[in-house]
N, C-alpha and C positions, 0 to 999 in steps of 0.2 A: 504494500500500500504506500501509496505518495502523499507525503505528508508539506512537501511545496510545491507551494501555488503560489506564485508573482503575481495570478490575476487573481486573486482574489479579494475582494472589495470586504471589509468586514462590514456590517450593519448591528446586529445585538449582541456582539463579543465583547471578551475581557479580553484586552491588548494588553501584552507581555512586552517590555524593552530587554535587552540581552544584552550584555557583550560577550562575545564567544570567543575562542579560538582551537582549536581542533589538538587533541594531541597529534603526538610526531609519527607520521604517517597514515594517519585517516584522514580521508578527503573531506573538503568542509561540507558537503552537503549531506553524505553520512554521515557526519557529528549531528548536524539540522533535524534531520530525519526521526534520527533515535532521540534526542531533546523533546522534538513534539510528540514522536508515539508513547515517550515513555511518561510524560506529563499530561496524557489524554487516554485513546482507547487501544494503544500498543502496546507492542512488548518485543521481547528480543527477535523472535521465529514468526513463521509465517502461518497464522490462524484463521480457520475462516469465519467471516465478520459478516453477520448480515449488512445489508444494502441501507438501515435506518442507521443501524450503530457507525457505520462509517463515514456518514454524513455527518457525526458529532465530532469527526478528529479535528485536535486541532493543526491550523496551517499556519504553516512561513512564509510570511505573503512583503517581506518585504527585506533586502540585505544592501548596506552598504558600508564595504569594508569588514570589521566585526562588527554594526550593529546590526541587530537582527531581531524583526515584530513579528509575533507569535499571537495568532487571534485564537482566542477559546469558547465556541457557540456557549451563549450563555445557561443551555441547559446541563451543562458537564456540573452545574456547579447548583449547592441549596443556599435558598437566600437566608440570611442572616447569619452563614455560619464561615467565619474568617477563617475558623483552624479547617477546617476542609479545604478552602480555597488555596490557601499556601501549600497543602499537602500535593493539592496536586501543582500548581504551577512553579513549586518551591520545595519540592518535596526529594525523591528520590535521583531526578536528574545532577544534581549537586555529588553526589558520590556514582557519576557514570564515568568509565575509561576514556570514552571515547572524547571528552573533553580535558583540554591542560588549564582554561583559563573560563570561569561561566561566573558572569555578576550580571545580578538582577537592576536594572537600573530605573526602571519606573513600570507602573501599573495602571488603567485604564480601564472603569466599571462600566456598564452600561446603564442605564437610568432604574430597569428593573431590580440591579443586584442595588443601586443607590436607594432604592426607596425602599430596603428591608431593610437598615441599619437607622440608627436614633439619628445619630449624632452629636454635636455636645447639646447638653441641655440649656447651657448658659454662654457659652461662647463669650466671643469681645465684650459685645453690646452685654450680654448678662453681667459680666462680671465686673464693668464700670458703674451698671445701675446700682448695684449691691453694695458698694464701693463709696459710690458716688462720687468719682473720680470724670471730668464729662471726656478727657482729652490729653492730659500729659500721660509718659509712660508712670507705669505703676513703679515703685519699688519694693522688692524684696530681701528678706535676708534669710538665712541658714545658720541654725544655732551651731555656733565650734566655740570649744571641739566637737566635733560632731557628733563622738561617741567617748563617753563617760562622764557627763554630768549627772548629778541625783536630780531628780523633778524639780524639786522646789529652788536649785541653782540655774536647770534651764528655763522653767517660767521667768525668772529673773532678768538672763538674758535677753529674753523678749520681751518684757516689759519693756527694758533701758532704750531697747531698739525701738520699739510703737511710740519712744517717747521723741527719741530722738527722729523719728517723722518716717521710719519707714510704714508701707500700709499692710503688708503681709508677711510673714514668718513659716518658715517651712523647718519641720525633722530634716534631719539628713538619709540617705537611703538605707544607711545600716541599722540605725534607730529604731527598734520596735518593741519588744517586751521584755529586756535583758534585767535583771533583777535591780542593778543602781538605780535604774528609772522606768518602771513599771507603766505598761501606757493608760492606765485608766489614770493612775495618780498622775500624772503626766498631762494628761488631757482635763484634768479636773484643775491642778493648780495653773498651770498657761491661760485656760480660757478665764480665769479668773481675774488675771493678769491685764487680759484682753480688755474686760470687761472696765479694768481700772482705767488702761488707757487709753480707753476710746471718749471715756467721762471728764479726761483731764486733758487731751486735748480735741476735742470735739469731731473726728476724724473719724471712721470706720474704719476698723482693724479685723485682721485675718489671721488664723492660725491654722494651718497643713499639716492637721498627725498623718503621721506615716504606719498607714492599718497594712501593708504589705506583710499577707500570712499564707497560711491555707486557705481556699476558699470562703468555706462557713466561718473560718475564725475574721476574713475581713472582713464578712456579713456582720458578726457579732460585733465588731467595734467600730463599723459604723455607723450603728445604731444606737452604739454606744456614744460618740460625739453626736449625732443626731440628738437623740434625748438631752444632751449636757447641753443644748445651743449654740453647737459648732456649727459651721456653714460651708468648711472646704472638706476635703479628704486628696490622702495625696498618697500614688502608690506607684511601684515601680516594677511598668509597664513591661518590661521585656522581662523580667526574672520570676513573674507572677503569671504570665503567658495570656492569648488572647480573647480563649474560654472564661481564666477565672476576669478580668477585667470587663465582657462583656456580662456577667452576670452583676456585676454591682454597679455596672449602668444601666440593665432589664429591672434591678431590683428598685427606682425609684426613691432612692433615698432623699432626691431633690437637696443634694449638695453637691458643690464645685468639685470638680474632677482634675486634680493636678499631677500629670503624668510626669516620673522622675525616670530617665530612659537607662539608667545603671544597667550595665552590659552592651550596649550596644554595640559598642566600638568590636568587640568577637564576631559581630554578623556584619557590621556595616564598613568596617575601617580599610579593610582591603581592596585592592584594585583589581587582584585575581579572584577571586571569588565573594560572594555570598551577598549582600540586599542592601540595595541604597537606603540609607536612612531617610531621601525621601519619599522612598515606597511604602517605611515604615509610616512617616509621619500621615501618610494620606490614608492608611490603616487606621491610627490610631482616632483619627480624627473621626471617619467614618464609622467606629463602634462606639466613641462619643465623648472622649476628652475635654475637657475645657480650656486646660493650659497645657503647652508641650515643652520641653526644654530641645532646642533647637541649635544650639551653640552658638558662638560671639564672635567670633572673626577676628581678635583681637584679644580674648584672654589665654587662657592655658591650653583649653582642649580643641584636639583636630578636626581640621574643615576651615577650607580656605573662603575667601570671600563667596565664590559663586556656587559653590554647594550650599555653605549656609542658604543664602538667598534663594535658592532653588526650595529648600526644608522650608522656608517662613512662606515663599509661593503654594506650596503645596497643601498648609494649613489655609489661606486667608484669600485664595480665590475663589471667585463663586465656583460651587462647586451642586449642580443642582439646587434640591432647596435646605442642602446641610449647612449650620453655622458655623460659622470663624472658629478655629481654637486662636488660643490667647499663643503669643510665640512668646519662651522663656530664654531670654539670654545670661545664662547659668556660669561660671568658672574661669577663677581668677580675677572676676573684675576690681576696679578699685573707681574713686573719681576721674582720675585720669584718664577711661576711658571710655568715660560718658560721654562726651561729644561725636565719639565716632560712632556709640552704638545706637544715638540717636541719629545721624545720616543715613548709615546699612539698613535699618531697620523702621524709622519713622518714630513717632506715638502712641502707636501699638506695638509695644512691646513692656514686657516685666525684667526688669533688669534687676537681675538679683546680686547682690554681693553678700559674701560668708565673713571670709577674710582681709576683706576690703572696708567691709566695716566693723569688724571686732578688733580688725589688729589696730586701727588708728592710735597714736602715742597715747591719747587722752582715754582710750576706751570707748568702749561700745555706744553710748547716748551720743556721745558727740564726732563715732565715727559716721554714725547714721544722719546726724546734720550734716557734714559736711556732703555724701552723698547727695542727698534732698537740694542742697547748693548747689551742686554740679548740674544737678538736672535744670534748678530756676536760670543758670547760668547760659545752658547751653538752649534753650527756649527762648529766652530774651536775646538771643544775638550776640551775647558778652563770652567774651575768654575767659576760659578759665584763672587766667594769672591775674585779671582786671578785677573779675569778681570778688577774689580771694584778698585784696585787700582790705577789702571791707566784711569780709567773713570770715574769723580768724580758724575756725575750724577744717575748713576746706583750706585753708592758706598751710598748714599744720599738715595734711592730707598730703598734700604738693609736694612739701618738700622731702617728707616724709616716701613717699613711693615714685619719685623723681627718680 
């Protein structure tokens, strides 16, 4: 069976991007071949296939150079269900000989597989109203160290921070029920916290436990901040996989979904093999994230400028009638370089700093103004260095991570 077709037009497929290249010695269209039979209705030998079923394979209808689109009739696949869909388009091909080099570079639904997935529930627009933030980027932070404070020292931390102006507060991804800091006492004393400094400086504040578990046990604690009058939950989306993440957005908790993408750089980071992170990102968005962490082009972690931009494209286009996830520009940042990640990125965007603002010389309250300053700075048209005379905390900041 021939599995390419150049002429072939797709109309209600799922369009697969590739890059391929053949191992040494197999011709590239026998790599092609076995790619699409083995991620449709093929297999190694020659069986015989009725006349309907074969009409389901999918085709190669399109090569130049190594890129190469793979349409898959949209019945190969059940709606709502992501772990099937990557099983097959993502699934066993990735451990076939007949390929040296196979990365998945982007992915393309058809409006029937788009209209069985939620989406985020609150998206941009949700998460500014909640906020009430109408237009600059939001700020975040990440309690460090990240792991081993007691409860009642990391509420602390995040109080000084809600005070010193940032608007949301996140666990870190290893964070979860380790006995120094239990996450219910955890989520009882923080939202307390919360509670204080949203009173004292009249602001709307957020707090991101990190319920990353087994299934039912995330169910169970996010029901658990549910009931205590939390509003976000924040879990990490590639190590918890795509089933358990789609049942605590089926489950209606009606709270913010902040996806922490820990591991990804093992599937995505390679250029010989395995899943663009913005294949991921338009996954993750379609079973219904709010916030995605997307990377910075400019702090610590990899992804140069036009990948990132490609990941923030992929959350914040129309995309049918699913909403915007929030793009998280997450690691190493500091003030320093707030102006650039408001060019790359616009107003939309959650700029979080961990480091950038707990290590400030003064500490946490006033590494988080100086942040809050970089943002009013880089808004109003003003430099950084201009502004910082008359703000000694961001001036402190400067010289400090100069």
């Amino acid at each position: 069976m021939e599995f390419i077709d150049y002429k072939y037009k797709p109309s209600n497929d799922v369009i697969v991007y590739f890059e391929v290249e053949p191992s040494k010695n197999v011709n590239f269209n026998e790599a092609l071949n076995a790619l699409a039979a083995e991620s449709s209705i093929g297999t190694w030998t020659e069986i015989n296939i009725p006349k309907r079923v074969e009409e389901m394979r999918a085709r190669v209808f399109y090569k130049k150079g190594s890129l190469v689109k793979v349409a898959y009739p949209v019945e190969l696949f059940e709606l709502n269900n992501m772990s099937q869909i990557l099983s097959s388009v993502a699934g066993n091909i990735f451990g076939m000989k007949v390929v040296k080099k196979l990365r998945l570079l982007d992915i393309e639904f058809p409006r029937k597989l788009l209209k069985s997935y939620k989406g985020p529930k609150y998206g941009i627009r949700g998460v500014r109203k909640l906020l009430k933030v109408k237009s600059r980027p939001l700020l975040g932070s990440i309690i460090k160290p990240k792991i081993g404070l007691h409860s009642n020292e990391h509420a602390k931390v995040a109080y000084e921070a809600w005070l010193g102006g940032v608007d949301v507060i996140k666990d870190d991804e290893n964070l979860s029920n380790q006995k120094f800091n239990l996450f219910e006492d955890r989520v009882i004393k923080t939202l307390e916290m919360r509670d204080k400094a949203e009173s004292e400086t009249g602001e709307k504040k957020v707090y991101m436990p990190n319920i990353t578990a087994e299934t039912k046990t995330m169910e169970k604690r996010a029901q658990f901040v549910k009931d205590h009058g939390g509003r976000y939950l924040m879990i990490d989306v590639i190590t918890t996989g795509f089933s358990a993440l789609q049942t605590i957005r089926n489950d209606e908790f009606n709270l913010v979904l902040h996806a922490h993408r820990a591991m990804h750089g093992a599937i995505t980071r390679s250029k010989d093999f395995g899943i663009s992170m913005k294949t991921l990102a338009k996954i993750y968005r379609l079973i219904g994230v709010d916030q995605l962490h997307i990377g910075t082009i400019v702090g610590k972690m990899e992804g140069d400028k036009k990948e990132v931009l490609s990941i923030k494209d992929a959350i914040t286009k129309k995309l049918n009638n699913i909403k915007r996830t929030f793009p998280v520009a997450s690691g190493g940042l500091c003030p320093i370089h707030v102006p650039k990640i408001i060019k790359y990125f616009g107003n939309d965007v959650i700029i979080q700093a961990g480091g950038g603002i707990h290590g400030h010389p003064d500490g946490t309250f006033y590494g988080a103004k100086a942040m809050r300053q970089a943002i009013e700075a880089t808004l109003n048209k003003i430099s950084l260095s201009n502004y910082a005379k008359t703000h000694k905390e961001l001036m402190k900041a400067l010289k400090y991570w100069s």
